[in-house]
Residue frames as qw, qx, qy, qz and C-alpha x, y, z in Angstrom:
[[0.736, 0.554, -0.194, 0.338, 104.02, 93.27, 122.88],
 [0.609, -0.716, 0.267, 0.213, 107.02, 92.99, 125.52],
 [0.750, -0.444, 0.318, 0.372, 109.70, 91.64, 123.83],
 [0.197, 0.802, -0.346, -0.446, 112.07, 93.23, 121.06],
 [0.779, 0.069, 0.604, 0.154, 112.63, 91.48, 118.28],
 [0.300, 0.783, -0.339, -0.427, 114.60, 92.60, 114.82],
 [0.814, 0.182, 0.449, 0.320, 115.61, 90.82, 111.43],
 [0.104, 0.829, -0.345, -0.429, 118.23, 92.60, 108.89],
 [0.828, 0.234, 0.500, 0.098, 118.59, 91.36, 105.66],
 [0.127, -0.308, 0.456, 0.825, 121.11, 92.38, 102.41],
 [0.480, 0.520, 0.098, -0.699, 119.06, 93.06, 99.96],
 [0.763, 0.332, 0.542, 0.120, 118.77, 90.84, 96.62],
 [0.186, -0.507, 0.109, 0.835, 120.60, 92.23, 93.58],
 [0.010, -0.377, -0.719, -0.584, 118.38, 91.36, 90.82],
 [0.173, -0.711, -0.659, 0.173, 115.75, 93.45, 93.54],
 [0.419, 0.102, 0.201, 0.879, 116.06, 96.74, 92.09],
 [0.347, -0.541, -0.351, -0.681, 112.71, 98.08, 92.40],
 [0.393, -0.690, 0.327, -0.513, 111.93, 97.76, 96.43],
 [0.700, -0.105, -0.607, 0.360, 113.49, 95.67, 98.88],
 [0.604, -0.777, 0.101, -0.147, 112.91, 95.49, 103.01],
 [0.762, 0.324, -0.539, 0.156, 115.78, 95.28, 104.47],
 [0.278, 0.195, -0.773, 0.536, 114.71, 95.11, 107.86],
 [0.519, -0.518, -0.464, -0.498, 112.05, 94.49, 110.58],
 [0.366, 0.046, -0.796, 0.479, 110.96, 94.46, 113.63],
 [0.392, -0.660, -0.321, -0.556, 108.86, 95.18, 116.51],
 [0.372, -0.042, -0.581, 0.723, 109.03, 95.93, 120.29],
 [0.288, -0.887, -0.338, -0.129, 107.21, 97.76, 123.01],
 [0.365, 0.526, -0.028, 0.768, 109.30, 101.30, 122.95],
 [0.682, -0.473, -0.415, 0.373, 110.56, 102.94, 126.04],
 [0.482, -0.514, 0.091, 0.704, 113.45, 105.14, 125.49],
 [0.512, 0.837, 0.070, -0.178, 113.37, 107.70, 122.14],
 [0.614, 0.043, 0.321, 0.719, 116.16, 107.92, 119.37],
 [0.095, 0.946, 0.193, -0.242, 117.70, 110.77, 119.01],
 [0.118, 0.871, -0.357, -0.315, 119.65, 112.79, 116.37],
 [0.697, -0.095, 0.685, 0.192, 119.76, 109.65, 114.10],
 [0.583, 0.542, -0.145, -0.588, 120.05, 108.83, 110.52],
 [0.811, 0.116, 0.565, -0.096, 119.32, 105.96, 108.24],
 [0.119, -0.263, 0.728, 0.622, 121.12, 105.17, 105.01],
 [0.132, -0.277, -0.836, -0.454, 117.55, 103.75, 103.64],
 [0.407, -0.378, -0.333, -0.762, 113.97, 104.63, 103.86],
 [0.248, -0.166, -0.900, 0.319, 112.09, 103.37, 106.82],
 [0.569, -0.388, -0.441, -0.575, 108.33, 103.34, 107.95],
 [0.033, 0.014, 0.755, -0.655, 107.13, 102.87, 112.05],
 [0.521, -0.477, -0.566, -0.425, 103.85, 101.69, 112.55],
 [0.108, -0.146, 0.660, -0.729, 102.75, 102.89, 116.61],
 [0.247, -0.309, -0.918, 0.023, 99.91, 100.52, 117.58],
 [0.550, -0.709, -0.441, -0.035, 98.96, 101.80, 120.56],
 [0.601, -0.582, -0.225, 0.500, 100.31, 104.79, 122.78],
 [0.336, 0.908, 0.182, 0.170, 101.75, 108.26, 122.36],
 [0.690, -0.489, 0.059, 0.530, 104.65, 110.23, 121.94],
 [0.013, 0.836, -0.236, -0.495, 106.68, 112.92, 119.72],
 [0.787, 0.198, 0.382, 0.442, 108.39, 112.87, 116.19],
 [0.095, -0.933, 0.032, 0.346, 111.04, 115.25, 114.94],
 [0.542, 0.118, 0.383, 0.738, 113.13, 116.34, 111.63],
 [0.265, -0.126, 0.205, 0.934, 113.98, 119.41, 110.16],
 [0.179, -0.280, -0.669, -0.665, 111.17, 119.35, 107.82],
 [0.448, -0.474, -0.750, -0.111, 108.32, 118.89, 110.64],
 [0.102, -0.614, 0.533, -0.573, 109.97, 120.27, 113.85],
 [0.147, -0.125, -0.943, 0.272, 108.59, 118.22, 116.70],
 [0.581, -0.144, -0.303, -0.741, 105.08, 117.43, 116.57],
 [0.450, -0.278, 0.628, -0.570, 103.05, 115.22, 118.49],
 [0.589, 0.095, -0.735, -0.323, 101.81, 111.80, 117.82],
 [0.523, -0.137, 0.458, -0.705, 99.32, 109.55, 118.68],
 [0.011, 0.033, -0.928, -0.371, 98.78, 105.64, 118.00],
 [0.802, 0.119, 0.494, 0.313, 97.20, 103.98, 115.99],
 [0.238, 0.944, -0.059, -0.223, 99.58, 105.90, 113.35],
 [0.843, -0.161, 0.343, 0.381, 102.80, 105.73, 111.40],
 [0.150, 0.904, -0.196, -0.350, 105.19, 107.90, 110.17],
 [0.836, 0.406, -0.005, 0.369, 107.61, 107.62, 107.10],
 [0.652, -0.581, 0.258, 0.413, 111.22, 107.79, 108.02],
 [0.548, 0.828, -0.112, -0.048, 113.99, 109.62, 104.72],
 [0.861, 0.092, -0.138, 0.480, 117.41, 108.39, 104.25],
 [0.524, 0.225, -0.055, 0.820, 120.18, 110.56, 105.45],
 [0.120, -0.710, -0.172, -0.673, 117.82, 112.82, 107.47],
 [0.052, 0.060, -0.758, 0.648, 118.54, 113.61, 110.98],
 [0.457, -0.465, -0.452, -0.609, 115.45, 112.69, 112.89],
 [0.243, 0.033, -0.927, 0.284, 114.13, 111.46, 116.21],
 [0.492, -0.185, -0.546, -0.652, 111.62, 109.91, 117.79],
 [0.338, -0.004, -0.893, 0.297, 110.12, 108.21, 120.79],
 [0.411, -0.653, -0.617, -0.153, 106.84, 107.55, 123.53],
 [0.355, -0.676, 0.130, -0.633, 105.93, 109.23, 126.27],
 [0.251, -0.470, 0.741, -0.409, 106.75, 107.90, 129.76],
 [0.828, -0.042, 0.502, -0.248, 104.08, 104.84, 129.06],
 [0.311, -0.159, 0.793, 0.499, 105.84, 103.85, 125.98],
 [0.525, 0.441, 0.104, -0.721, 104.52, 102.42, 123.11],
 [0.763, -0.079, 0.607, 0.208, 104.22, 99.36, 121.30],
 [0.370, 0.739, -0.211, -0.522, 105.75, 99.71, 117.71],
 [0.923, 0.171, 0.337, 0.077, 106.70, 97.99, 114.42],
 [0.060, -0.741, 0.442, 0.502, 109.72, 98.99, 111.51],
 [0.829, 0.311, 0.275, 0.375, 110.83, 98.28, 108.10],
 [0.192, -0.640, 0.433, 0.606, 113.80, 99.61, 106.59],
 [0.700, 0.512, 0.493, -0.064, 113.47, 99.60, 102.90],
 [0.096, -0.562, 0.245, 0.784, 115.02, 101.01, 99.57],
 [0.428, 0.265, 0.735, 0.455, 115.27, 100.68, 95.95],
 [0.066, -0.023, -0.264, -0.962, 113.92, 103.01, 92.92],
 [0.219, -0.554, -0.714, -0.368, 110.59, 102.65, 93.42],
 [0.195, -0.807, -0.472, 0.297, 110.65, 105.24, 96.36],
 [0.069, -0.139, 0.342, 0.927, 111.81, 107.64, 93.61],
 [0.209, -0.510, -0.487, -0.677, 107.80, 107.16, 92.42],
 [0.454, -0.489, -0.660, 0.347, 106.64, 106.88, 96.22],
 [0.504, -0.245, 0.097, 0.822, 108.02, 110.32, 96.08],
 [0.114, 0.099, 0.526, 0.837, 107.36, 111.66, 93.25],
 [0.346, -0.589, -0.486, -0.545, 103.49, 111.25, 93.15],
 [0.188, -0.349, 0.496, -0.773, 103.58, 112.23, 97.34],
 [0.822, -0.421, -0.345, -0.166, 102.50, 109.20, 98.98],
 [0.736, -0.394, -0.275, 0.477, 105.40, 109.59, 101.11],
 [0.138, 0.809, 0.019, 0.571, 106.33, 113.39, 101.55],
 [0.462, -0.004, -0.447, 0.766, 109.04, 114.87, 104.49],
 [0.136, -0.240, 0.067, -0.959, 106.95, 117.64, 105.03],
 [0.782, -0.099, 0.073, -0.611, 103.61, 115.32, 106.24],
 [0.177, 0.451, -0.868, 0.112, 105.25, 112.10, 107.66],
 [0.248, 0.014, 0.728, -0.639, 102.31, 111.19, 110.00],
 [0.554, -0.349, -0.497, -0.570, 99.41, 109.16, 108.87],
 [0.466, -0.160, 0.567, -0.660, 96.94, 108.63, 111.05],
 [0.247, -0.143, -0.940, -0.186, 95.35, 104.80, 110.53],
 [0.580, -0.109, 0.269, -0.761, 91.75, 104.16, 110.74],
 [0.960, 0.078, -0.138, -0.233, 91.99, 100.53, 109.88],
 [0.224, -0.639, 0.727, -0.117, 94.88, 99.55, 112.25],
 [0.754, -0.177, 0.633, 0.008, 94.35, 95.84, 111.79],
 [0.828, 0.540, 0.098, 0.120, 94.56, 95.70, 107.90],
 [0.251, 0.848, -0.433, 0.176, 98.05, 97.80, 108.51],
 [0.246, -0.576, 0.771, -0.116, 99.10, 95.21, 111.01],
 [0.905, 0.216, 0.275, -0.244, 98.55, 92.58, 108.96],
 [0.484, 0.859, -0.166, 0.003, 100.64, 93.94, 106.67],
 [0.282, 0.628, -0.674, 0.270, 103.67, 94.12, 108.56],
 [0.682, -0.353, 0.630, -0.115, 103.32, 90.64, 110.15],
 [0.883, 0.370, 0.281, -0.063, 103.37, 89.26, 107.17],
 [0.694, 0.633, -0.242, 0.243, 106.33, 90.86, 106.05],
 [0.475, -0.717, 0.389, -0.331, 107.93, 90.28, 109.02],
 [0.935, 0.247, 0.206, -0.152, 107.06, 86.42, 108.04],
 [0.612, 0.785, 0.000, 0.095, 108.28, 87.19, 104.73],
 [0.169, 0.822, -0.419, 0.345, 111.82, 87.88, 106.07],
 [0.678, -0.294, 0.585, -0.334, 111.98, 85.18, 108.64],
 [0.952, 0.276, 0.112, -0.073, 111.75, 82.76, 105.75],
 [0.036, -0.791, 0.511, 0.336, 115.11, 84.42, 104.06],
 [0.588, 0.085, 0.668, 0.448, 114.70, 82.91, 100.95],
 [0.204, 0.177, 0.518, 0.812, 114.27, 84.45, 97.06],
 [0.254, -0.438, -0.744, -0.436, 110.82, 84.28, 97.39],
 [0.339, -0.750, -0.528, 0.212, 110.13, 85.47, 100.81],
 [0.197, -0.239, 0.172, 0.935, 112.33, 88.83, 100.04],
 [0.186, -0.265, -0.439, -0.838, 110.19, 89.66, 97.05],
 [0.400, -0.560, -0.726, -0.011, 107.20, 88.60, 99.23],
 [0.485, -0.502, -0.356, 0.622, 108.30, 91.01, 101.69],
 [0.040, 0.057, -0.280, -0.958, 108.64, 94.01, 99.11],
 [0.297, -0.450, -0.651, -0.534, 105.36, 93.28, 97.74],
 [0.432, -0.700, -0.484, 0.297, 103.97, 93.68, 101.69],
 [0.229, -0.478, -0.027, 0.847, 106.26, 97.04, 102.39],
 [0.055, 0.207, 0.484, 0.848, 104.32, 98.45, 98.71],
 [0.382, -0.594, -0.646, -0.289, 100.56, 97.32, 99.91],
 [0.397, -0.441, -0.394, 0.702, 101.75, 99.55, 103.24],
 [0.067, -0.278, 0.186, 0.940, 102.53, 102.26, 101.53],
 [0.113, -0.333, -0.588, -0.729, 99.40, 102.26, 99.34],
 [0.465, -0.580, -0.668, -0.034, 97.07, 101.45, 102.48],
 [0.178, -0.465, -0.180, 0.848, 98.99, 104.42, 104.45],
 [0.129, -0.007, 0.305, 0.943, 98.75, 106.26, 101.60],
 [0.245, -0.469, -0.631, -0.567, 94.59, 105.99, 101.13],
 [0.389, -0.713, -0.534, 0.236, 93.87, 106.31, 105.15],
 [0.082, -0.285, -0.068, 0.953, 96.17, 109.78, 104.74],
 [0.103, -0.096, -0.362, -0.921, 93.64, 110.95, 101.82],
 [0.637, 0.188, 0.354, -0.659, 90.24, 109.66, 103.93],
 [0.621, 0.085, -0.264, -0.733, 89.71, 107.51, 101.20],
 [0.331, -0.166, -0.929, -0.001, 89.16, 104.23, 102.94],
 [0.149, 0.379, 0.649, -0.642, 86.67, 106.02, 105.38],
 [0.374, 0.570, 0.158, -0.714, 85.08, 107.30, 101.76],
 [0.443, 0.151, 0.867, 0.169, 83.83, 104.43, 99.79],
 [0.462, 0.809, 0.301, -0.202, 81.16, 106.82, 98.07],
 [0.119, 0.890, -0.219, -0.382, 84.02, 109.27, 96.96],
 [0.357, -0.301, 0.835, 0.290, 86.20, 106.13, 95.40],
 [0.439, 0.372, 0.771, 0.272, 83.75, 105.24, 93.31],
 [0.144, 0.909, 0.255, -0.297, 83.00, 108.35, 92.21],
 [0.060, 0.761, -0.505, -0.404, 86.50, 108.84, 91.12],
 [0.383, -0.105, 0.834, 0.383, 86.82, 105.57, 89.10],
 [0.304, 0.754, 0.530, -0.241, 84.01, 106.79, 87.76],
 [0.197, 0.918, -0.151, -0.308, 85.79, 109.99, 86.56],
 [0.312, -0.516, 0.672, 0.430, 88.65, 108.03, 85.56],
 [0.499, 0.311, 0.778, 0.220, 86.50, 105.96, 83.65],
 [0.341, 0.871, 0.189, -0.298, 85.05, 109.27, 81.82],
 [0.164, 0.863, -0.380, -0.290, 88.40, 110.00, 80.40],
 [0.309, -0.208, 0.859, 0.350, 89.76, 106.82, 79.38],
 [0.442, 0.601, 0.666, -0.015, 86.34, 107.07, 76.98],
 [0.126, -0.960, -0.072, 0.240, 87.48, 110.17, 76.40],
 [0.595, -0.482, 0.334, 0.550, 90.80, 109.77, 75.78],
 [0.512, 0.210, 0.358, 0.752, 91.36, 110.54, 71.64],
 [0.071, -0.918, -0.385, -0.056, 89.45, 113.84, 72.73],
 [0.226, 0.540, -0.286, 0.759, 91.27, 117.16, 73.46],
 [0.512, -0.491, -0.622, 0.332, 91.45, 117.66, 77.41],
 [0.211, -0.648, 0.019, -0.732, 90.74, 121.07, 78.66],
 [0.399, -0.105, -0.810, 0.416, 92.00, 119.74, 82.26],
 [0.247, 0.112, 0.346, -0.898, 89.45, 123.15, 84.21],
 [0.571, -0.136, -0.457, -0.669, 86.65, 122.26, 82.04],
 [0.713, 0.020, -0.694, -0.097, 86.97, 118.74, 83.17],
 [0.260, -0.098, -0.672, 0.687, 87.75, 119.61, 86.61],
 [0.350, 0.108, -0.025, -0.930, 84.62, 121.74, 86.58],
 [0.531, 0.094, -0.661, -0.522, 82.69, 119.48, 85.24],
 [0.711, -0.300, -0.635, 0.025, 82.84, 117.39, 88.06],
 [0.363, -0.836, -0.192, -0.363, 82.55, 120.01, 90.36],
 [0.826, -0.403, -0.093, 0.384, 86.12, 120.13, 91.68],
 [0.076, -0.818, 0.456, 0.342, 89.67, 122.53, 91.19],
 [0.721, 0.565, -0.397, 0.053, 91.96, 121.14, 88.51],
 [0.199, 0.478, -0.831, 0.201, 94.64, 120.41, 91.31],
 [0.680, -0.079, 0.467, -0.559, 91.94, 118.78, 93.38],
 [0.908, 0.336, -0.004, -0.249, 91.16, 116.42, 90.29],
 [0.437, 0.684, -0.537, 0.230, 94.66, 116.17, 89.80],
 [0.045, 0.425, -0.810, 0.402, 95.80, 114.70, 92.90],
 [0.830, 0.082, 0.454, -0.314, 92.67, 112.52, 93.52],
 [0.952, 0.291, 0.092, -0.023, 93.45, 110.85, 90.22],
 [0.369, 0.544, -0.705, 0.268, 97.33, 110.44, 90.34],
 [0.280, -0.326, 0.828, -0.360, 96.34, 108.82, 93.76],
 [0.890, 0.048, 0.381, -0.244, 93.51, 106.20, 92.07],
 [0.846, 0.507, 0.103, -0.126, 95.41, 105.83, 89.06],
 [0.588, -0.637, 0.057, 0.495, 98.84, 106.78, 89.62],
 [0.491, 0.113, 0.403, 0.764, 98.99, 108.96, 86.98],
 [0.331, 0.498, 0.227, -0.768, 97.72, 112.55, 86.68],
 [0.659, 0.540, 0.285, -0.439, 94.84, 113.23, 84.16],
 [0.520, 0.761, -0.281, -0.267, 96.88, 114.35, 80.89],
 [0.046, -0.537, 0.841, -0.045, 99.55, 111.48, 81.20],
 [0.481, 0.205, 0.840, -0.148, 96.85, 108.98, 81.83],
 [0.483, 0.738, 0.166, -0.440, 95.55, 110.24, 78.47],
 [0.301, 0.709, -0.555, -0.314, 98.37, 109.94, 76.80],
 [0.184, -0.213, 0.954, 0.098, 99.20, 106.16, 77.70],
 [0.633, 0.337, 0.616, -0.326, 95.43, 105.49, 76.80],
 [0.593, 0.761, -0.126, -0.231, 96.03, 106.83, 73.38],
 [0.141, 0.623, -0.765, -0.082, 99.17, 105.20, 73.19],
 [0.407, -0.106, 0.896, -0.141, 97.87, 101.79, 73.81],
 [0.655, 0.606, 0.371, -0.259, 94.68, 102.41, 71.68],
 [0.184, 0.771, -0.568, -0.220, 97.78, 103.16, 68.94],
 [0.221, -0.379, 0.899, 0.010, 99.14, 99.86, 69.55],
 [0.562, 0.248, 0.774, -0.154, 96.07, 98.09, 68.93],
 [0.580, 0.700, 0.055, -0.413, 95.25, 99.73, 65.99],
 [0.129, -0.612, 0.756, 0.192, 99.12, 98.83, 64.62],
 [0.366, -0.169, 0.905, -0.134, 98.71, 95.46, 65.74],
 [0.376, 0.284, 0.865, -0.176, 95.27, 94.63, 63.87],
 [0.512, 0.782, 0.339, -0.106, 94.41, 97.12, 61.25],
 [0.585, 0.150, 0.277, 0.747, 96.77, 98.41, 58.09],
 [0.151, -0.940, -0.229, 0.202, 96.03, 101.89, 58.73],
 [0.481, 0.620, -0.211, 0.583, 98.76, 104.39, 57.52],
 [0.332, -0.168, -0.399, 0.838, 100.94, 105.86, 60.44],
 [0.004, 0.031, -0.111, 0.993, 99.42, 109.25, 59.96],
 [0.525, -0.410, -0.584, -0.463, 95.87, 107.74, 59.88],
 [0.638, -0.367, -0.607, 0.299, 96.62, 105.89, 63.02],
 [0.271, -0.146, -0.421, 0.853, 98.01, 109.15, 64.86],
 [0.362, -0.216, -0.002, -0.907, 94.97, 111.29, 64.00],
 [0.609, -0.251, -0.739, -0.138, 92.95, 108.47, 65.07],
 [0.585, -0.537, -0.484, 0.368, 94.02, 108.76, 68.47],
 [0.079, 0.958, 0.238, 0.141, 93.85, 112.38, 68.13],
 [0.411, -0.558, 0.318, 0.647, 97.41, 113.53, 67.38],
 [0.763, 0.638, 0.092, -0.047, 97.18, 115.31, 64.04],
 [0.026, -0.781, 0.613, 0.117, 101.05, 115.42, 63.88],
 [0.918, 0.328, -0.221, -0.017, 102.47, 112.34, 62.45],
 [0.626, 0.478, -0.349, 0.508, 105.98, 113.08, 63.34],
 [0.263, -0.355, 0.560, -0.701, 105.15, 113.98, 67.05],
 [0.788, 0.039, -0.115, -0.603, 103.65, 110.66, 67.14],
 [0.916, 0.030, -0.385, 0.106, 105.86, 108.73, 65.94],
 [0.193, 0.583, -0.508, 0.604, 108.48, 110.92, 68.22],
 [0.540, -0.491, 0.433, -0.528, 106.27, 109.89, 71.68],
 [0.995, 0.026, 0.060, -0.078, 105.44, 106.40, 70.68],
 [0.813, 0.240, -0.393, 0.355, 109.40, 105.61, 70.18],
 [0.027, 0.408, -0.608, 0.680, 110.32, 107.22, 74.01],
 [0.805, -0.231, 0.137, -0.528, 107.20, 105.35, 75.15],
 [0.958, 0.008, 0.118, -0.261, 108.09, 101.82, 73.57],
 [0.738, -0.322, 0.523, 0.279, 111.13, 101.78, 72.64],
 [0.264, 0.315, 0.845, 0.341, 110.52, 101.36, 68.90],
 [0.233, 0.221, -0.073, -0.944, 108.84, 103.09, 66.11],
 [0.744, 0.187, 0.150, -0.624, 105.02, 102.93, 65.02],
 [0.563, 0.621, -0.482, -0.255, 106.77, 100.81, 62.16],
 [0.454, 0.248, -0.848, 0.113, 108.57, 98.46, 63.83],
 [0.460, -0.021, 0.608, -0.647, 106.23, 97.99, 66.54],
 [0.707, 0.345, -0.107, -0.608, 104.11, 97.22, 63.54],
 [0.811, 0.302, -0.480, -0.140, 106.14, 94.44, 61.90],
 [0.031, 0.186, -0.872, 0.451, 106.91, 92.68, 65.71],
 [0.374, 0.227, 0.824, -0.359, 103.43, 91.93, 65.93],
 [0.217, 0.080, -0.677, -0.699, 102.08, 90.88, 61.89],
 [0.585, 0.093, 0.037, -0.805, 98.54, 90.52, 61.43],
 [0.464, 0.015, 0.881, -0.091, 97.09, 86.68, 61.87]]
């Protein structure tokens, strides 16, 4: 990779959830320093080594294949050692890196994955590279949809689990336990116990297979198994809520109408028995 090469794109406004709104790639020479980026942004380093620095980190060392997430509005900087280093970039935004966030697949404080499957990551971003090169409707959203599968594929080589194929199934495994589970009471230690882990351990393995910790994924299971019941049997409300093991009626119908929108009731008579 010799030659430098960048695309910058406005963003769609119906694209509210994530949009790239830039790429590129180049074989890196000189470092940026004491910069900052109105939007998110993501560096993929191929091959070669060199330094990365923000507040949050200090200045730490780095080593390709690897790739670090970049925070809006943070001073930062960045750049190879004297052989350089070939590198890629999106620039991205939108509310979806309010969950990115949230559940810490992308975290200021641990910026640096290290990649053990460097060709499935540059795949990634040639394609949305592509995807932006096209600059039409379709190749934007294309392009978001690539800059998400990054972030998930960063996000599994930070936690080991693409080098641990045993331990993945193991946890869909556990996920599956509790969605069987679900109109049960959770006792979240028991359950973490149970499978021979800590509670935050369990916790943050299954918010990263499922993106949703335990007791939340519990709740939407019971809240769907609700729906069906609605939808297909004439149950009373308060039947239905102890069903799915809420004996409260009235804290039932209170979650199910910030869930859906809509109470048990009118959920009911939007989809009438056939």
């Amino acid at each position: 990779m010799r030659d430098a090469e960048a695309i910058y794109r406005t963003p769609l406004g119906a694209a509210g959830g994530l949009a790239v709104t830039g790429s590129g790639r180049q074989h890196a020479r000189r470092a940026v320093t004491d910069r900052k980026l109105p939007s998110f942004a993501v560096v993929l380093v191929e091959r070669g080594q060199g330094w990365l620095e923000t507040a949050a980190t200090g200045r730490m060392s780095l080593t390709g294949p690897a790739l670090f997430w970049l925070f809006p509005n943070r001073v930062h900087s960045y750049g190879p050692d004297e052989g350089g280093w070939d590198e890629r970039w999106a620039l991205f935004e939108g509310s979806f890196t309010r969950d990115f966030v949230r559940l810490r697949i992308m975290t200021e404080r641990h910026p640096v994955v290290a990649l053990h499957h460097l060709d499935e990551v540059m795949r990634l971003f040639g394609k949305l590279h592509a995807d932006l090169l096209d600059d039409t409707n379709l190749g934007q959203a294309s392009a978001a949809l690539m800059l998400h599968r990054i972030v998930i594929s960063a996000a599994r080589q930070a936690s080991g689990a693409a080098d641990r194929r045993q331990e993945r199934l193991d946890m869909a495994d556990i996920v599956e336990t509790l969605r069987r589970r679900a109109m049960q009471p959770l006792d979240l230690a028991a359950f973490a116990a149970e499978h021979g882990m800590s509670p935050a351990t369990l916790r943050r393995r299954f918010t990263l297979e499922t993106g949703l910790p335990p007791k939340a994924f519990q709740l939407r299971a019971r809240m769907d198994h609700a729906k069906q019941l609605l939808a297909t049997t004439d149950e009373k409300i308060e039947t239905v809520a102890a069903m799915i093991g809420l004996d409260d009626p009235f804290y039932f119908s209170r979650v199910f109408h910030e869930r859906e929108g809509c109470s048990p009731r009118e959920f009911r008579a939007r989809y009438p028995r056939v």
